[in-house]
N, C-alpha and C positions, 0 to 999 in steps of 0.2 A: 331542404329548403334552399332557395337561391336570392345571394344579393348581389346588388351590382354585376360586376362584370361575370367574374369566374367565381364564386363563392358559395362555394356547397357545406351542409355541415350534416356529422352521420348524428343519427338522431337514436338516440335508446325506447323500446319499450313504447307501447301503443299511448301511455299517460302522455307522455311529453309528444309525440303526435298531435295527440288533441287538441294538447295545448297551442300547438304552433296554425293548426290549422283555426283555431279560433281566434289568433291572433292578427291572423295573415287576415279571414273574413272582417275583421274590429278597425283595420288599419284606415279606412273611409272615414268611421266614426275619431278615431284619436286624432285623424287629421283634419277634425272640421268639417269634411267635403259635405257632411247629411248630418241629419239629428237621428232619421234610422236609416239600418242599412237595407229595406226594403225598396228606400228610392233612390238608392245607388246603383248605375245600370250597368256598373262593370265589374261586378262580382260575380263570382259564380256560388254566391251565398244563395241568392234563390233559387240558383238549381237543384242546389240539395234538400231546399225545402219542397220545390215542385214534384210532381209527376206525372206532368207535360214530356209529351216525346219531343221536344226539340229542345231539351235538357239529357238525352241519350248519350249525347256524347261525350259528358261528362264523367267521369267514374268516379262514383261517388260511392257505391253502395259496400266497400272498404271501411270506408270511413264510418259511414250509418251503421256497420255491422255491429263496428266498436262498440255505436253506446246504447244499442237495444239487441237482444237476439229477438225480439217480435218486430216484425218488418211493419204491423201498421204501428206500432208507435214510435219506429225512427225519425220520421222528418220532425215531428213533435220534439223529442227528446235533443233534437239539432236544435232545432229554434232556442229551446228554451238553455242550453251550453253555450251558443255563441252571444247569448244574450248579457250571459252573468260576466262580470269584470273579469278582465285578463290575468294571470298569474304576477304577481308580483315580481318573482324572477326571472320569469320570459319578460317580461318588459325591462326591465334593468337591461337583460343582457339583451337584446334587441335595441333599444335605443342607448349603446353605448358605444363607445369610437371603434371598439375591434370585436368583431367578432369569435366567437368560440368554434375552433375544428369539427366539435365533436358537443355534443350536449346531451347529458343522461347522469346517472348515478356513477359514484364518483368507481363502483366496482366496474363497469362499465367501461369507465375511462379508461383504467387501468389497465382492465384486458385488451382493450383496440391497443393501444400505445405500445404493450408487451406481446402483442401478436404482430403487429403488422409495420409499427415505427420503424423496429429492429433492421427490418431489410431495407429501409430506408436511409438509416443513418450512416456516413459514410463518413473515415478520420480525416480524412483529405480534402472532405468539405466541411468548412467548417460553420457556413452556413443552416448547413443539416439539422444543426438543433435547433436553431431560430428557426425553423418551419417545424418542427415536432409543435404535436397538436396540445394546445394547452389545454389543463386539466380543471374545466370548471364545472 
């Protein structure tokens, strides 16, 4: 997922996906712009409902795979996910001042940090650990 400028965050595990992709779709609604998000015209929330060819270029069907293996009840099964309230904790940590490197279960965390930090962190900079990815 991306914020502001440079801001990416490694995401664990297809749950927490979901979760980010129905938040990112919710964000019209938490911001007022609609009371639904069907007459919001800059989402790509109806594309995943459509199957309209000028929704093709979209890749969506990743996503849809996730939450049905029967391909006629995915758009169905999307509607009614991005419908139900956001995760409690993807919202905290999404509308809080800094965001998280890395977002998943905390074994997760651990392994990214212990696989990949290491060749990162350097004694000479001491910097290096105020960029090591925090463990939320």
């Amino acid at each position: 997922m991306f914020r502001s400028r440079f801001k990416s965050i490694l995401v664990d595990g297809d749950s927490y996906l979901l979760q980010l992709v129905r938040y990112i779709h919710r964000n019209p609604l938490r911001a007022g712009l609609v009371e639904k998000l069907s007459k919001y015209p800059w989402s790509s929330h109806k594309g995943y409902l459509s199957e309209s060819k000028k929704w093709d270029w979209l890749n969506k069907e990743f996503i849809l795979t996730m939450l049905s293996a029967d391909k006629s009840k995915r758009r169905r099964i999307h509607g009614r996910f991005v419908s139900m309230a956001d995760s409690t904790d993807i919202v905290e940590i999404f509308e809080g001042h800094r965001l998280p490197s890395l977002l998943g279960g905390e074994a997760f965390m651990i392994w990214v940090k212990e696989t990949f930090f290491t060749c990162k962190e350097h004694k000479e900079v001491p910097e290096s650990m105020v960029l090591a990815p925090d463990l939320h």
